[in-house]
C-alpha positions as protocol buffer text, in pm:
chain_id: "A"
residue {
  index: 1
  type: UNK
  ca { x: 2220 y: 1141 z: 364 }
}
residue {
  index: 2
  type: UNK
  ca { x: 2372 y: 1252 z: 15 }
}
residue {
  index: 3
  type: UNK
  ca { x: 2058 y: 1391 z: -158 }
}
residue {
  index: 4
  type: UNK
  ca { x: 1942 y: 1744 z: -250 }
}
residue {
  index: 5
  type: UNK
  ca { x: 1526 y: 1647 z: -257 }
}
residue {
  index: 6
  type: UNK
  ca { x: 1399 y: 1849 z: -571 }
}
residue {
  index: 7
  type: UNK
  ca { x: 1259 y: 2170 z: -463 }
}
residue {
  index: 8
  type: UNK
  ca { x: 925 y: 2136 z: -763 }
}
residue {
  index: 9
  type: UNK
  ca { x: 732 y: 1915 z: -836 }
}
residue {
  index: 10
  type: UNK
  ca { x: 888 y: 1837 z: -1158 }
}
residue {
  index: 11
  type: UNK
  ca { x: 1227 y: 1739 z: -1001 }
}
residue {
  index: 12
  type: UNK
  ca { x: 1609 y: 1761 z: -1156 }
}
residue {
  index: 13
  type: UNK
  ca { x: 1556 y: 1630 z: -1550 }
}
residue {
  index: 14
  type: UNK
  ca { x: 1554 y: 1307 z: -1532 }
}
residue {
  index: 15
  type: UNK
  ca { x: 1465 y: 1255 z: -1187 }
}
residue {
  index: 16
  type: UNK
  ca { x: 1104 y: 1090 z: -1055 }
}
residue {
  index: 17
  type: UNK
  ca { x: 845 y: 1305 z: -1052 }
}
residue {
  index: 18
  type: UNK
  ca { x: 444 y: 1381 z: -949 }
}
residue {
  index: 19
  type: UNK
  ca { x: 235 y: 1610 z: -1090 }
}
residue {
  index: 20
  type: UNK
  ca { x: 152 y: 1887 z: -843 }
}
residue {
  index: 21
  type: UNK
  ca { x: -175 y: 1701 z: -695 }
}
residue {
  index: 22
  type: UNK
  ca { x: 42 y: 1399 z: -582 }
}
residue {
  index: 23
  type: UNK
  ca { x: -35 y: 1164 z: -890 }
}
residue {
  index: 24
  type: UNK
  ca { x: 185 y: 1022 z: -1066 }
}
residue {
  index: 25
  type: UNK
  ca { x: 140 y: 849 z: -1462 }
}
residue {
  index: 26
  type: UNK
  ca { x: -57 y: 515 z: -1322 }
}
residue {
  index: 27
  type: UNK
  ca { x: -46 y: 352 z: -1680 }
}
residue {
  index: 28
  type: UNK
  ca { x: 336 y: 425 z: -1692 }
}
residue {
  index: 29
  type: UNK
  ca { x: 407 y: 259 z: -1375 }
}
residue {
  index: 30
  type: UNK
  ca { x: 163 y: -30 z: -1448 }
}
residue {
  index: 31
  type: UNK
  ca { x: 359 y: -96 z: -1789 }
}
residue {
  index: 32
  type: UNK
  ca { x: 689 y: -81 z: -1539 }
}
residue {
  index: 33
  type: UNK
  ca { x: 640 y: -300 z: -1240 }
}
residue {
  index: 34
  type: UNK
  ca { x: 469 y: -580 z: -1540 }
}
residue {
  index: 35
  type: UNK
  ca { x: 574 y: -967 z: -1359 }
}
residue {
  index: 36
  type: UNK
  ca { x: 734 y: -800 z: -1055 }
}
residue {
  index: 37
  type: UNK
  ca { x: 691 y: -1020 z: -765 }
}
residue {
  index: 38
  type: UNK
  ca { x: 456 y: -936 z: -458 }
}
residue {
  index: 39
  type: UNK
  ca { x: 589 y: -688 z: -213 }
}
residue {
  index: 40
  type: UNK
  ca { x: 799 y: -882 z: 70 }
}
residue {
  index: 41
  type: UNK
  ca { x: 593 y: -701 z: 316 }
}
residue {
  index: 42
  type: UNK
  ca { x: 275 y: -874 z: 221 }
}
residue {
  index: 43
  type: UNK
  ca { x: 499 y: -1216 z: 200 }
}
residue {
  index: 44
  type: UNK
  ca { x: 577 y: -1146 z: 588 }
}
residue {
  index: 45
  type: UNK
  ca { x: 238 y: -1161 z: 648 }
}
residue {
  index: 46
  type: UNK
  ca { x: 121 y: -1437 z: 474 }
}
residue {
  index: 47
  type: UNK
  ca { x: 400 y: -1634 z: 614 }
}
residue {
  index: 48
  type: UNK
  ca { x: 301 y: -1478 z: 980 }
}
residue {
  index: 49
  type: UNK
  ca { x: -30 y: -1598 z: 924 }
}
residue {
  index: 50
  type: UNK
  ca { x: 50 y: -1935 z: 821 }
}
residue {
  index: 51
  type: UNK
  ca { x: 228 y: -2008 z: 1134 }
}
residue {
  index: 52
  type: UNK
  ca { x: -104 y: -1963 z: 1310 }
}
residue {
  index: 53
  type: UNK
  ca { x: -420 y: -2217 z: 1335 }
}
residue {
  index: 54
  type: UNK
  ca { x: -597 y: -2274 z: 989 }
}
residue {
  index: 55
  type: UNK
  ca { x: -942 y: -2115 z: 990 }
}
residue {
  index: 56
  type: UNK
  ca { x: -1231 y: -2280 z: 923 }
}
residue {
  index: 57
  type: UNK
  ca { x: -1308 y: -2055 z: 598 }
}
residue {
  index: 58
  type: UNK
  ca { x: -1060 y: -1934 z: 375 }
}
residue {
  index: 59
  type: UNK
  ca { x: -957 y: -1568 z: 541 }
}
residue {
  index: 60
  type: UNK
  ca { x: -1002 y: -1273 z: 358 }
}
residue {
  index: 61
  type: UNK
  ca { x: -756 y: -972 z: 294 }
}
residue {
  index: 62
  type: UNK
  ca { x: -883 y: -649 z: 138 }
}
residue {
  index: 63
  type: UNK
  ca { x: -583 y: -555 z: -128 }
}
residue {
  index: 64
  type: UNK
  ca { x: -594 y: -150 z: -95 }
}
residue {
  index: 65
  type: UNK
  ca { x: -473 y: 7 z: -475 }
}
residue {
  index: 66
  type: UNK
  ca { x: -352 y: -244 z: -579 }
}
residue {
  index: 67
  type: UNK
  ca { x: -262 y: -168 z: -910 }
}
residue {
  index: 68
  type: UNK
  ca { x: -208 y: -446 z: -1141 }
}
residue {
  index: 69
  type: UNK
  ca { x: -293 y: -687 z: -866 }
}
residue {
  index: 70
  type: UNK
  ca { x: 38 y: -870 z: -832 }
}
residue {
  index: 71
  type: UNK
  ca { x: 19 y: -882 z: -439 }
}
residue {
  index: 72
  type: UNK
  ca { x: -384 y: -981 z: -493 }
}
residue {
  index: 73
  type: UNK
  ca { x: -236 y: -1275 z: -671 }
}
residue {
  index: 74
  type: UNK
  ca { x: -22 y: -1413 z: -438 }
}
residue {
  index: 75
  type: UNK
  ca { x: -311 y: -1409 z: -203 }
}
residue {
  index: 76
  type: UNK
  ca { x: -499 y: -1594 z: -420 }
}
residue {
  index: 77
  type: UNK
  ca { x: -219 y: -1855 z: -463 }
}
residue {
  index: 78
  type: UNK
  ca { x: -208 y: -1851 z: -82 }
}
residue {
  index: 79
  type: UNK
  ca { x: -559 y: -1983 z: -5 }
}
residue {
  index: 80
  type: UNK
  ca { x: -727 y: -1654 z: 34 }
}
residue {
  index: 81
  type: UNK
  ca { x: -1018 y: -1468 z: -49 }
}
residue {
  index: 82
  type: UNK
  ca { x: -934 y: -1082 z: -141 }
}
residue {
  index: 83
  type: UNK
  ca { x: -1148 y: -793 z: -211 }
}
residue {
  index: 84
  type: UNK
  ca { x: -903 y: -555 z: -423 }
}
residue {
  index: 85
  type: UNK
  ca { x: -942 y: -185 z: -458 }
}
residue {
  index: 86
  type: UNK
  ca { x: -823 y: 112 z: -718 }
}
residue {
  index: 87
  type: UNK
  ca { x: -956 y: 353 z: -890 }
}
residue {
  index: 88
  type: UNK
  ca { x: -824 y: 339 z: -1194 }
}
residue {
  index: 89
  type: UNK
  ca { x: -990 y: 152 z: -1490 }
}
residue {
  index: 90
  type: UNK
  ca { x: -662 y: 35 z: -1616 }
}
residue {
  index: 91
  type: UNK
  ca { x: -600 y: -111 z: -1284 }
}
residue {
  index: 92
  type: UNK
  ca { x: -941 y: -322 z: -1271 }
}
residue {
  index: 93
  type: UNK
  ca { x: -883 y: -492 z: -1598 }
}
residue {
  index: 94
  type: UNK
  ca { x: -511 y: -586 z: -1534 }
}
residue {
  index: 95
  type: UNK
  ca { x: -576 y: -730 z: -1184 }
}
residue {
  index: 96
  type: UNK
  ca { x: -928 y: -893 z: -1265 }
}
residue {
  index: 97
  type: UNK
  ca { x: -707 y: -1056 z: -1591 }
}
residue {
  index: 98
  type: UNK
  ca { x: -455 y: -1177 z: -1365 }
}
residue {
  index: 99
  type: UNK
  ca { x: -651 y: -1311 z: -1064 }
}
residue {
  index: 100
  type: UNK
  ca { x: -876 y: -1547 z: -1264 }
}
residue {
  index: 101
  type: UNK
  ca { x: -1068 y: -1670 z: -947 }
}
residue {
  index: 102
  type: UNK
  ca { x: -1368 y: -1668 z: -811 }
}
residue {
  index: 103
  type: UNK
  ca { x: -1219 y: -1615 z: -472 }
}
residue {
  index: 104
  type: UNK
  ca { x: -1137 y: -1231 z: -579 }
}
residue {
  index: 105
  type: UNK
  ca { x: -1366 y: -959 z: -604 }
}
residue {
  index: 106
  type: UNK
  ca { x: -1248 y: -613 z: -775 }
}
residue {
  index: 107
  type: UNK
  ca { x: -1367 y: -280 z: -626 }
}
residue {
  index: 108
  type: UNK
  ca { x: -1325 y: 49 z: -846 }
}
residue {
  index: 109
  type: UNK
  ca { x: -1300 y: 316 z: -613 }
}
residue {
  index: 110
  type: UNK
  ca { x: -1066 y: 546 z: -485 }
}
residue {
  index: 111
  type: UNK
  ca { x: -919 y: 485 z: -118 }
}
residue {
  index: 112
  type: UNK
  ca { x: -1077 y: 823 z: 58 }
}
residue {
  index: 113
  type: UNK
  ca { x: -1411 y: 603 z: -15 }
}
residue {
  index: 114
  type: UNK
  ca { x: -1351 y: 318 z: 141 }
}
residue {
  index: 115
  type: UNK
  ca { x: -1451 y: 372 z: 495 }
}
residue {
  index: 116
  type: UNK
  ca { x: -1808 y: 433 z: 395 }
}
residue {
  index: 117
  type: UNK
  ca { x: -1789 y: 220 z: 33 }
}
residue {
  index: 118
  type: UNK
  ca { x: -2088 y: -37 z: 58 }
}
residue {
  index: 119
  type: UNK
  ca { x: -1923 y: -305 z: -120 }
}
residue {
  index: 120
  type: UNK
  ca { x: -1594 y: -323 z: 108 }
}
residue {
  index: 121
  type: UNK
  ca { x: -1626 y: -614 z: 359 }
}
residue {
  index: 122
  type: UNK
  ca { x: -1695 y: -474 z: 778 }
}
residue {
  index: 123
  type: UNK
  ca { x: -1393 y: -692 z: 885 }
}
residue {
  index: 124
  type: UNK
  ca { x: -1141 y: -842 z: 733 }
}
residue {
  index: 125
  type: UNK
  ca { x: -828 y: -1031 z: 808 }
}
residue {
  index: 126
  type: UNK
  ca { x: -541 y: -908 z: 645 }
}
residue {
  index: 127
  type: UNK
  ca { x: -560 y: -538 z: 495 }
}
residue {
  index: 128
  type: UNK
  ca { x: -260 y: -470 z: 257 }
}
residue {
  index: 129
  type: UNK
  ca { x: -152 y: -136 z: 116 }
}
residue {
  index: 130
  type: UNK
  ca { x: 184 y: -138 z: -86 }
}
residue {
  index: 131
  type: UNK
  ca { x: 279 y: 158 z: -158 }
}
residue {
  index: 132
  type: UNK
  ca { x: -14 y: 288 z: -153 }
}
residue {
  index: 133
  type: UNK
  ca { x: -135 y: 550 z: 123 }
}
residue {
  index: 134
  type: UNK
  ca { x: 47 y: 809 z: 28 }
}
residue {
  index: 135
  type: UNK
  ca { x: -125 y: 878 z: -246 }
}
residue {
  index: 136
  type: UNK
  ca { x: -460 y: 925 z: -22 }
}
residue {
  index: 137
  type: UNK
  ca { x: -556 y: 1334 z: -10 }
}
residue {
  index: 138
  type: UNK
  ca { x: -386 y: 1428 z: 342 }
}
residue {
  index: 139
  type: UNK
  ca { x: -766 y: 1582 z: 485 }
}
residue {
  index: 140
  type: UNK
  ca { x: -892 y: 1206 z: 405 }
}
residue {
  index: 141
  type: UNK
  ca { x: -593 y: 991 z: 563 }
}
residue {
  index: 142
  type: UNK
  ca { x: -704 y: 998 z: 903 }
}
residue {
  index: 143
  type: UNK
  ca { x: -1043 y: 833 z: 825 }
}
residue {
  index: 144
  type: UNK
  ca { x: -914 y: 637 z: 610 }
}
residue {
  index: 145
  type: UNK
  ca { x: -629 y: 493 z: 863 }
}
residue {
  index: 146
  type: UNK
  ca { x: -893 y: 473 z: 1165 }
}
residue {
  index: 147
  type: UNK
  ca { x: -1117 y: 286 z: 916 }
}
residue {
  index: 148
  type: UNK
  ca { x: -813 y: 38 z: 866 }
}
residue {
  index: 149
  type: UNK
  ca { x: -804 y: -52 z: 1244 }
}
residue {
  index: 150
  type: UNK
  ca { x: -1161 y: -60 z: 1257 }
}
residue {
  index: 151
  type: UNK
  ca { x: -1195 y: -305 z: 1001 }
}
residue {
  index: 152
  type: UNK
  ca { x: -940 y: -513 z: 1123 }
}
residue {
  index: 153
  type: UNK
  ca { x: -1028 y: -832 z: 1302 }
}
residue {
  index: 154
  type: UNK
  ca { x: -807 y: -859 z: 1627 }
}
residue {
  index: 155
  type: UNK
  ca { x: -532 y: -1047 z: 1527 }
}
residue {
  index: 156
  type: UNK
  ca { x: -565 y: -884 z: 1206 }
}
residue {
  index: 157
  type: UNK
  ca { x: -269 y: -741 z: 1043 }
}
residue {
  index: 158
  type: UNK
  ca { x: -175 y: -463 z: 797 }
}
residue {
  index: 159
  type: UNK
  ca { x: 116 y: -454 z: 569 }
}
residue {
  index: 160
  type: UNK
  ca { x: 255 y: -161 z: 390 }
}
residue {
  index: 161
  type: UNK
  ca { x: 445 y: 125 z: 313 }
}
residue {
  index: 162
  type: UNK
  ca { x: 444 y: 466 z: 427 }
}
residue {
  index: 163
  type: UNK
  ca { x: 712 y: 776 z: 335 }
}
residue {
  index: 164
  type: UNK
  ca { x: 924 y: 928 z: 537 }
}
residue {
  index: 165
  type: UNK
  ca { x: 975 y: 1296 z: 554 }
}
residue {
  index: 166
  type: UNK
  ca { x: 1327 y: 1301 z: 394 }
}
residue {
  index: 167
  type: UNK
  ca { x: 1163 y: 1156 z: 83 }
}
residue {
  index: 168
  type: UNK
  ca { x: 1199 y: 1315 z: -178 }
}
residue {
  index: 169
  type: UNK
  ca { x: 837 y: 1344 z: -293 }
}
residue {
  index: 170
  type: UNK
  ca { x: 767 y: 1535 z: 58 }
}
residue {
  index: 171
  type: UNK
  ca { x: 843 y: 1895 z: -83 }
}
residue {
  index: 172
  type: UNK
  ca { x: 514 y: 1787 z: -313 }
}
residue {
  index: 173
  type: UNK
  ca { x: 281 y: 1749 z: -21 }
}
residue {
  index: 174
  type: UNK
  ca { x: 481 y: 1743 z: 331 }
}
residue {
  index: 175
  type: UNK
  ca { x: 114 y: 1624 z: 463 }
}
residue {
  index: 176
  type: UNK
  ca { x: 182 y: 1257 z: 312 }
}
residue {
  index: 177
  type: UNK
  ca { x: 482 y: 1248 z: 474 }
}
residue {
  index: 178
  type: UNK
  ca { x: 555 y: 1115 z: 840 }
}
residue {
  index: 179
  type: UNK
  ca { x: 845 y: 1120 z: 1094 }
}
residue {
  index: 180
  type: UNK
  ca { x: 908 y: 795 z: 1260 }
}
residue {
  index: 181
  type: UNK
  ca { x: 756 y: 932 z: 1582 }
}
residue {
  index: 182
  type: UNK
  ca { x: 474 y: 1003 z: 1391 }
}
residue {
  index: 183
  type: UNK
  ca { x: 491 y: 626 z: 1259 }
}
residue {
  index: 184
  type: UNK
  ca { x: 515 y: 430 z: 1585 }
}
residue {
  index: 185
  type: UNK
  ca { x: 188 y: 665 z: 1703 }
}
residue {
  index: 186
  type: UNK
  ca { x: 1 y: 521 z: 1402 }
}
residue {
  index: 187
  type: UNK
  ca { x: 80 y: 212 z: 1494 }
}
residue {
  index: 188
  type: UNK
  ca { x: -1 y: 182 z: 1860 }
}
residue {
  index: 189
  type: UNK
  ca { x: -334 y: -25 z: 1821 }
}
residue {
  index: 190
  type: UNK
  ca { x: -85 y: -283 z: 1679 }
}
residue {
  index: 191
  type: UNK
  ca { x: 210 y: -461 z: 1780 }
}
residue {
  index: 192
  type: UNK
  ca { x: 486 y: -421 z: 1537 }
}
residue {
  index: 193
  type: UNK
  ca { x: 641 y: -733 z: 1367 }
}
residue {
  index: 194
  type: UNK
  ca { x: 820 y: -576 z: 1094 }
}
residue {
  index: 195
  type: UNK
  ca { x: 898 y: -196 z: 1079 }
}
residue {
  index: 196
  type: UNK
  ca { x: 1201 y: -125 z: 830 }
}
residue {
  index: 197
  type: UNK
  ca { x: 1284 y: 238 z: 764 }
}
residue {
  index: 198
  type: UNK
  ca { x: 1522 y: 270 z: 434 }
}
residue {
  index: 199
  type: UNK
  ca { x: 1661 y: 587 z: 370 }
}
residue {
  index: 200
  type: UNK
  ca { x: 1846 y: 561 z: 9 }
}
residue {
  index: 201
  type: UNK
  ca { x: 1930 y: 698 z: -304 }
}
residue {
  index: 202
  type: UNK
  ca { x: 1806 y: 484 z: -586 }
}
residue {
  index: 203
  type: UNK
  ca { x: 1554 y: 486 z: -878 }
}
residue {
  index: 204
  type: UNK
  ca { x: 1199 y: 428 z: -854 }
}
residue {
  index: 205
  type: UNK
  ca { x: 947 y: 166 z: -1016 }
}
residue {
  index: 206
  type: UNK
  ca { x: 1029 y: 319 z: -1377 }
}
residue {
  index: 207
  type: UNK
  ca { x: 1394 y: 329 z: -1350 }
}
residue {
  index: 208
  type: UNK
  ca { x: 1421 y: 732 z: -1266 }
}
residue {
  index: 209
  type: UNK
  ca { x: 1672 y: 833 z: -985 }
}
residue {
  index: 210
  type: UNK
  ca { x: 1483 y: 942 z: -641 }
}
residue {
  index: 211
  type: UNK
  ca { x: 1571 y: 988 z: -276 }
}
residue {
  index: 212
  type: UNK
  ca { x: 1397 y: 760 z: -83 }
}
residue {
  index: 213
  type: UNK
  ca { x: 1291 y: 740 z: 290 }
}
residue {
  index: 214
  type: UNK
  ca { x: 1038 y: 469 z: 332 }
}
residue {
  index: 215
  type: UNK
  ca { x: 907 y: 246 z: 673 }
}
residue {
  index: 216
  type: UNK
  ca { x: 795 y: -97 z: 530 }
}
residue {
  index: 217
  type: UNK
  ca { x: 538 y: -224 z: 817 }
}
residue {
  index: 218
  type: UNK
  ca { x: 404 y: -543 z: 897 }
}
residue {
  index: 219
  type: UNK
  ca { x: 193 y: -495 z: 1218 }
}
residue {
  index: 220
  type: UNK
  ca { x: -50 y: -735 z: 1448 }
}
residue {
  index: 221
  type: UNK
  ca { x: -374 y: -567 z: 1586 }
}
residue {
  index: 222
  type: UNK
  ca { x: -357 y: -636 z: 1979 }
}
């Protein structure tokens, strides 16, 4: 490990940055990741999936922030029903633009709400979160993650990312950040088919240098 995490939340100039509540510019980063292709994560477990018996109805995955809805749309393309999530207004009119189905529903809401939203689904098959949890407040995560297993149909699966605590966004809000230890004890209700923990120097989405440490799961609910 080569990299000197920024000790603000501004960062080194030029380096990725969050504002001091753990946001970053969502419209920026929209305008950046523009005809990138789903997240392999959620390819994993479409293609896990599709190694299993067809159901008789399409299943359905519930698409957690998910932005400008490129991982919504390969769902879509896949033969699946989704219920996508986010907040942001921005976010509803690019992903509701590109989906084009009737087999997706759009959700403005913020994650911390989902657990007791009345318009998410009570079970669901897939539940998919790029990048996404850790930008949920830290006081809200653990509802929010036992709401995840909860909603998850056994044989259910979640895909996903969560950082590591040599990222270097953790001197922002430690609280978002997890050890691996703490990463295998989130998963325990599952069985692990994919867990990938990169540690690199790199840029981020918009092209600005940033230390990453990142576990990219695919997991089975037993």
């Amino acid at each position: 490990m080569t990299a000197d995490p920024a000790s603000n939340s501004q960062g080194p100039s030029g380096r990725s940055t969050l504002t001091p509540d753990y946001q970053r510019d969502w419209e920026e980063y929209y305008a950046a990741v523009a005809g990138k292709p789903p997240r392999d994560t959620l390819k994993r477990a479409i293609a896990a999936f599709a190694k299993e018996d067809a159901p008789r109805e399409p299943r359905l995955a519930i698409d957690i922030a998910c932005g400008s809805g490129r991982d919504s749309v390969e769902l879509l393309r896949s033969g699946w029903r989704v219920v996508a999530t986010d907040y942001h207004p921005v976010a509803k009119a690019l992903a509701t633009a590109a989906a084009g189905s009737d087999a997706f529903c759009f959700v403005q809401a913020e994650m911390e709400a989902l657990p007791t939203h009345p318009d998410i689904p009570r079970a669901a098959d897939l539940i998919n979160a790029s990048f996404a949890l850790p930008f949920c407040k830290p006081d809200a995560f653990p509802a929010l993650w036992k709401w995840i297993v909860s909603t998850l149909r056994p044989g259910g699966r979640f895909a996903g990312q969560l950082f590591g605590d040599r990222d270097e966004w953790c001197h922002v809000r430690p609280q978002s950040h997890f050890t691996r230890t703490q990463v295998l004890d989130l998963l325990k209700p599952f069985t692990i088919e994919h867990l990938d923990e990169v540690e690199k120097e790199g840029d981020d989405a918009t092209g600005k240098p940033k230390y990453h440490h990142v576990f990219h799961i695919v997991a089975r609910k037993t």
